[in-house]
Backbone bond lengths (Angstrom), bond angles and torsions (degrees), N, CA, C in turn:
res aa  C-N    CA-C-N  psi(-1)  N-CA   C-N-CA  omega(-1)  CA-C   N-CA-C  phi
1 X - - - 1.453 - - 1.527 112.06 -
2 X 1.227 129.95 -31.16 1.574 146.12 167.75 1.257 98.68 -46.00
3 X 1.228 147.59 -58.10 1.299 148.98 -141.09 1.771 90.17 -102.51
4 X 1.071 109.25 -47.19 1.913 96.56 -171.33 1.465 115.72 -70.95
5 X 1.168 117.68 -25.82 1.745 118.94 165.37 1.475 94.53 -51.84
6 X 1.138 143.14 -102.44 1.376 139.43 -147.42 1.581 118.82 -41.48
7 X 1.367 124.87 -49.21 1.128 155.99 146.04 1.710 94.61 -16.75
8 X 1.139 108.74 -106.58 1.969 123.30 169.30 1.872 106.79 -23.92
9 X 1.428 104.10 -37.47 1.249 106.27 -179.20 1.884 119.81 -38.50
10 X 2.187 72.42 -79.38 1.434 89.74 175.32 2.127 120.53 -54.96
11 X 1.051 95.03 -52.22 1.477 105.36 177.62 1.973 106.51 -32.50
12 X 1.521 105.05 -59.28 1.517 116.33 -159.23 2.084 83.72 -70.74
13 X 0.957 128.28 -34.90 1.566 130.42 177.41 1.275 111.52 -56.01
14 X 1.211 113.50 -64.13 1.779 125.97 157.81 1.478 135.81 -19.86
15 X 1.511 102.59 -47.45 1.410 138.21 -178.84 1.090 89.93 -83.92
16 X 1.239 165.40 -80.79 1.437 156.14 -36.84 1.941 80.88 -159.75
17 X 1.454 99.42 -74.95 1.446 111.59 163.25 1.510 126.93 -39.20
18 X 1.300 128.00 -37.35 1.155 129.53 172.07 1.711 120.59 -88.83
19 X 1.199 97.24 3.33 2.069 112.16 -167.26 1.977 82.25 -90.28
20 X 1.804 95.46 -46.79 1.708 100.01 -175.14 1.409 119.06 -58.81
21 X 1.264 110.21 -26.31 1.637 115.67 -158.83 1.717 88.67 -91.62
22 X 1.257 111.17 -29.33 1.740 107.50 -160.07 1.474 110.08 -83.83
23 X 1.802 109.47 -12.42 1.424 124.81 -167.72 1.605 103.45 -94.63
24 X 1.717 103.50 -31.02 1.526 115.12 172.11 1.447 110.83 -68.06
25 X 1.089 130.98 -25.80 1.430 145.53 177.26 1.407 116.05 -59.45
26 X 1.495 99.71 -47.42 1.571 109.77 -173.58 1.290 108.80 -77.68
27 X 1.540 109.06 -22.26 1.850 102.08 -171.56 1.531 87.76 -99.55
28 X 0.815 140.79 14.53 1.950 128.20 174.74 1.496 84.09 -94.12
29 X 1.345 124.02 -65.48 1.224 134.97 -174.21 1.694 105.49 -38.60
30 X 1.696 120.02 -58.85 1.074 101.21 176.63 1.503 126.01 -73.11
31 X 1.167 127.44 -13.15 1.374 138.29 178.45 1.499 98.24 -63.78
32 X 1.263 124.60 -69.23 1.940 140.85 177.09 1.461 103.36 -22.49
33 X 1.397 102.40 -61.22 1.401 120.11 -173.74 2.011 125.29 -65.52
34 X 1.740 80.70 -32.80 1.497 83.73 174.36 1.485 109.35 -90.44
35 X 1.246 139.29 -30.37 1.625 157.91 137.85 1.655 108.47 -23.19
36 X 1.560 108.76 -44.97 1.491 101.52 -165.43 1.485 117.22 -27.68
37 X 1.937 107.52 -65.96 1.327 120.85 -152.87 1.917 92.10 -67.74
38 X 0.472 133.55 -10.43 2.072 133.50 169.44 1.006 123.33 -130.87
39 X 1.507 111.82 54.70 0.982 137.06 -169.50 2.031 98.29 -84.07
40 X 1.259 100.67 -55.44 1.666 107.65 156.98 1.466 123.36 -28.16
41 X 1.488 97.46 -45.64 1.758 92.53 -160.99 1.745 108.69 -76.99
42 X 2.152 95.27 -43.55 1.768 112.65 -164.54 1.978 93.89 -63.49
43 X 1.297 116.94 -1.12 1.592 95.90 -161.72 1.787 123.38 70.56
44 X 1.499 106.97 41.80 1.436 119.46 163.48 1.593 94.75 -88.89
45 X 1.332 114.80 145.28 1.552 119.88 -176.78 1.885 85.73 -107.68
46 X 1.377 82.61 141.02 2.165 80.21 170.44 1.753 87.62 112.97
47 X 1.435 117.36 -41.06 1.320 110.68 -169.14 1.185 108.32 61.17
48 X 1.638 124.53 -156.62 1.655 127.09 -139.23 1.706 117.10 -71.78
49 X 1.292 97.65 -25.02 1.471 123.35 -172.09 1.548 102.75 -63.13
50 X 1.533 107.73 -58.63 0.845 120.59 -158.30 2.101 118.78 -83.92
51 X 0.853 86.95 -19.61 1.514 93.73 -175.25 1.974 101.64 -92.77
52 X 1.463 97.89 -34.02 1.308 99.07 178.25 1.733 116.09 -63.33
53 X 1.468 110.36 -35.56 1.357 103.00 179.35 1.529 104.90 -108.01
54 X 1.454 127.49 19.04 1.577 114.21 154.89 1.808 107.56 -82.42
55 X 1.411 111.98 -4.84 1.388 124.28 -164.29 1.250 109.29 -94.08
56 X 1.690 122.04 -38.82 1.338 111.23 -176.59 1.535 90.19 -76.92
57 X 1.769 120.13 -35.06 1.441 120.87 -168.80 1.689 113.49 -48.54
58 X 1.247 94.87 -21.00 1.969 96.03 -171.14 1.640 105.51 -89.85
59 X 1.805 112.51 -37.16 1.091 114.08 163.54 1.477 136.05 -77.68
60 X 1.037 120.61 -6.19 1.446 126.28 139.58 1.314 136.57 -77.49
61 X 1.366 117.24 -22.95 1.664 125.27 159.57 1.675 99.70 -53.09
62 X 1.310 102.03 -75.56 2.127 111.49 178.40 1.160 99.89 -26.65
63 X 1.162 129.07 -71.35 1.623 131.39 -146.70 1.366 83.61 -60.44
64 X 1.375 112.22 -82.64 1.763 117.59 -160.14 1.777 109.65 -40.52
65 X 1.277 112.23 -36.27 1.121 111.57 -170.96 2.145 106.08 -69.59
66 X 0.860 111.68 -42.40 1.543 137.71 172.88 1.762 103.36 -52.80
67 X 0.991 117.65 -49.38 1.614 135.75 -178.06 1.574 93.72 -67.28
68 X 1.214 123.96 -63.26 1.423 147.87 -154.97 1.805 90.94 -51.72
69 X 1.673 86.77 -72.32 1.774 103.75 177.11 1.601 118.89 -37.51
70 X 1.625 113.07 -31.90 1.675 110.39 -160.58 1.647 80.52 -86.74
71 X 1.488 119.79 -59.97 1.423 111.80 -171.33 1.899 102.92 -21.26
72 X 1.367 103.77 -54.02 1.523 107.84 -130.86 1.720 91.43 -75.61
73 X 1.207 120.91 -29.08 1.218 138.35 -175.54 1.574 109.79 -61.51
74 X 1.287 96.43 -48.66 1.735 97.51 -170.49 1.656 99.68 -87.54
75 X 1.096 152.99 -26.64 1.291 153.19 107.59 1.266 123.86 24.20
76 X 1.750 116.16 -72.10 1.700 129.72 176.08 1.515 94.46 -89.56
77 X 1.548 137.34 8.04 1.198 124.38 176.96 1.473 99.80 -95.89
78 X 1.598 123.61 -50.70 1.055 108.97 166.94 1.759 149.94 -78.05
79 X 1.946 92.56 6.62 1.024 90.84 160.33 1.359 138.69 -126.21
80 X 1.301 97.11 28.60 1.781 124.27 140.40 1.397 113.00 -70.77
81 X 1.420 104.16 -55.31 1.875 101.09 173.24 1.571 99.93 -11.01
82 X 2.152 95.53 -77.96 1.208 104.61 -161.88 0.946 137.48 -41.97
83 X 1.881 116.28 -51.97 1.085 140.82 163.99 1.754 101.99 -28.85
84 X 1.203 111.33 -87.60 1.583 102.33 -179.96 1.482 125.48 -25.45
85 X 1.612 112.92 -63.52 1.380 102.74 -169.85 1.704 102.97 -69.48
86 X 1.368 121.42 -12.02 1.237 96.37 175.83 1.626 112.47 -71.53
87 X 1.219 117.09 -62.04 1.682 102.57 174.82 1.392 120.41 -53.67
88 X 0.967 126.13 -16.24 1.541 133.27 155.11 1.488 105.30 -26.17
89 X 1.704 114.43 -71.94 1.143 114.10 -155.46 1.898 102.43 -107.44
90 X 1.207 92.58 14.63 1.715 82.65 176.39 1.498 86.60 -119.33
91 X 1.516 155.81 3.13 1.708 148.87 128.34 1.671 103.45 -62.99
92 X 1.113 97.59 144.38 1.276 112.81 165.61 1.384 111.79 -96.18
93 X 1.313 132.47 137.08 1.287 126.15 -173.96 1.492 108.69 -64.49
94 X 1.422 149.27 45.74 1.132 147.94 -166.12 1.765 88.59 -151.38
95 X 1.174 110.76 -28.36 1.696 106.21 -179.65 1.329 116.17 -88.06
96 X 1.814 95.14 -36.42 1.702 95.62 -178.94 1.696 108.91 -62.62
């Protein structure tokens, strides 16, 4: 159990960091999108076209990236499950 705290540490830090980057994604995305139509005025090069589909492009990175994260989460959740019941039944309740 000493060794999986640090381990889980870094991992849940990892996650934590990538939940931030995927949430920053969605607001560039919504910014792009809300920017699109003056895209002329803010100094987007590409104009309307272009800002409009770097915008869904940023909000579809987030999402997927966000999706990616829950997979990955419920994943190391269940295989801690495992981890546990396996030393579960290879300690004897007199060792634990």
């Amino acid at each position: 159990m000493l060794i999986l705290f640090p381990v889980l540490l870094v991992v849940v830090c990892l996650m934590f960091a990538a939940a931030c980057a995927s949430a920053g994604l969605v607001v560039a995305g919504i910014v792009f999108l809300l920017a699109s139509p003056f895209g002329h005025m803010v100094g987007l090069m590409g104009g309307f076209l272009n800002a409009l589909l770097g915008g869904i492009g940023f909000l579809s990175a987030g999402v997927s990236l966000g999706a990616l994260l829950v997979l990955i989460g419920q994943g190391l959740t269940n295989l801690l499950m495992s981890y546990g019941r396996f030393h579960v039944r290879l300690l004897k309740p007199t060792e634990a």
